[in-house]
N, C-alpha and C positions, 0 to 999 in steps of 0.2 A: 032570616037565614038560620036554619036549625043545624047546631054542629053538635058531633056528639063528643065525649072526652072519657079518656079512658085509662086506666093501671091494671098492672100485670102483679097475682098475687107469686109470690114464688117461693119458693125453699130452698134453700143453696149453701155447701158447706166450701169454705176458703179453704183450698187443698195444701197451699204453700201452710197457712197458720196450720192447720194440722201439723204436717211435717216438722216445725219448726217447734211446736207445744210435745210431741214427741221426744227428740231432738234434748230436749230441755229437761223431758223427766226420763229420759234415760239418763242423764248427767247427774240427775238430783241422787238418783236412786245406786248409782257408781259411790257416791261420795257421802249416803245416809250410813251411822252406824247399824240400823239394825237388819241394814241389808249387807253386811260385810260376810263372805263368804256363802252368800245366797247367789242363784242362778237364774234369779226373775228377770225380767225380758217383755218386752214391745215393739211389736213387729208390726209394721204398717205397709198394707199392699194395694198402694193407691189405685194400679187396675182394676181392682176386686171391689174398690173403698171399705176393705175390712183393716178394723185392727186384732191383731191377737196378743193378750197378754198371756204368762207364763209364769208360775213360781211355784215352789215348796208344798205349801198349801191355803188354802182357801183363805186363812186369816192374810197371810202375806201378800196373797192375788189380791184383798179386797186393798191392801197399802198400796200397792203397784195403782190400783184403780184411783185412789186419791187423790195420788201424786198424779198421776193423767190427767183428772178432771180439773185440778186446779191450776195447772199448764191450759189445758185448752181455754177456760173460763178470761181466765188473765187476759188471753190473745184473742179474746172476741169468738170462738167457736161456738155454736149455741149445741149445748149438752143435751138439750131436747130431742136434735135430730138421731143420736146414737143408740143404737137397739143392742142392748147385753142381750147375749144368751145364758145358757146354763153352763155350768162351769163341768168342766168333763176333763177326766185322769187323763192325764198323759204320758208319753213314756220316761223310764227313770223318775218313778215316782213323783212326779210333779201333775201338777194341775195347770188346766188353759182356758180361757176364756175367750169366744170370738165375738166382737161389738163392729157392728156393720154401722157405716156412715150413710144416714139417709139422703139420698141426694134426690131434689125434686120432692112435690105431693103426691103423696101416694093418692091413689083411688079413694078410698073412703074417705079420707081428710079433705080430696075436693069435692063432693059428693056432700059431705058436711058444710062445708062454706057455703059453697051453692045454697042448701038448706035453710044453712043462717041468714043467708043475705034475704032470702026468697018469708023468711018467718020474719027477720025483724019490719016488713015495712017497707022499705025504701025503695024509692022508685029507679033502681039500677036493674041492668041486666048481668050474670054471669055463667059463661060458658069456662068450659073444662076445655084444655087443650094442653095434651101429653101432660108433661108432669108441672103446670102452671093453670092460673083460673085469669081469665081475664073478665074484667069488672069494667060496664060503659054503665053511662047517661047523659044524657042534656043538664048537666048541671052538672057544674064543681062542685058546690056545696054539697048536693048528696053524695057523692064520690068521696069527700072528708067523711063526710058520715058514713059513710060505710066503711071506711077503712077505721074509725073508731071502734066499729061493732066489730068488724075483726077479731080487733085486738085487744075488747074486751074479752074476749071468750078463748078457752085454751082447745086448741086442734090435738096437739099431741107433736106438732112441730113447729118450729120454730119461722114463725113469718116473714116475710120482706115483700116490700109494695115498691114496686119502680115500673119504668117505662110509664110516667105519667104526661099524658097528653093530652 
């Protein structure tokens, strides 16, 4: 009886810990002294999955940015998926910054896996389907190993392997 067994590569950002890592360094950043009478700001538009920060200028955007990153990190967000832009003038002299939350693999990055899987060896198969790779074979054991090579090697986002069957 030949079964095949299989996992789903994915990339997924927890939108609630967003919110709530937010949430958290707006609070921080209400109650730091060197933000007292500063107008900096984080704005999260989970339709869009952008965030925008906002401040003074650039050196104070890159504190705002800090203070975000170590909210999200804390709460399990993987910081990898987050794409900065360029920092661009806003109005009343402040500066903004927009950081899109990756949701799903992007094309190239499964394009890549596929790649990896297909160069390291292994006797698995993986097809690209929308924004996830799914990975079979006749074997569990090479299935661990593949998901080893995985996650030896950096995509550019942040991995998760579920729906294993």
């Amino acid at each position: 009886m030949a079964s095949t067994y299989s996992f789903d590569v994915t990339s997924n950002i927890d939108m609630p810990e967003v919110d709530n890592a937010v949430n958290q360094a707006r609070k921080e950043i209400t109650q730091r002294f060197d933000f007292k009478g500063s107008n900096a700001a984080i704005d999260l538009d989970p339709k869009a999955n952008t965030l925008t920060l906002t401040a003074e200028d650039n050196f104070k955007l890159e504190s705002v940015w800090d203070v975000l990153q170590t909210r999200l990190i804390k709460r399990g967000v993987p910081v990898k998926n987050l794409k900065r832009e360029e920092i661009q003038p806003a109005s009343g002299s402040t500066v903004k910054q927009v950081i899109t939350l990756q949701q799903g693999i992007p094309s190239d990055a499964a394009k890549d896996i596929v790649k990896h899987l297909k160069e390291s060896k292994k006797k698995v198969q993986a097809q690209i389907q929308a924004d996830q790779v799914r990975v079979t074979s006749g074997s569990k054991d090479e299935l661990q190993d593949a998901m080893q090579a995985l996650r030896a090697k950096d995509f550019g986002v942040s991995l998760q392997f579920g729906n294993y069957r």
